[in-house]
C-alpha angles and dihedrals in degrees: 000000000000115000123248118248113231121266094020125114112175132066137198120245127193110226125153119252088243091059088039088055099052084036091064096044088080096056117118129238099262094180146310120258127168097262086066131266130339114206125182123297117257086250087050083051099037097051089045087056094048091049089041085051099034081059096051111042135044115265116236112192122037084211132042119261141225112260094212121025121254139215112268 
């Protein structure tokens, strides 16, 4: 897993646009402006499915782990 530089605190995920777009149909109403409706950012969304999904399935792994194997 890539290190976290200090001081930042977001991060950028690949997802497709088709499972963005699936991903976005579950965002709440935040409030109305004149410009038209503002609905939750994709973080907002995103953290409300992990703990949705760390709540409702057994965890595997007590630390995270590397997406793709290194050299050792």
């Amino acid at each position: 897993m890539a290190r976290r530089k200090a001081d930042n605190t977001h991060t950028t995920i690949s997802i497709r646009w088709t499972s963005k777009e699936r991903f976005r149909k579950y965002s709440q109403l935040v409030k109305k402006t004149r410009n038209g409706d503002m609905y939750e950012s994709d973080a907002v969304l995103f953290d409300k499915i992990l703990e949705y999904y760390e709540n409702n399935h057994e965890q595997e792994h007590q630390t995270p782990k590397d997406t793709y194997p290194t050299k050792s």
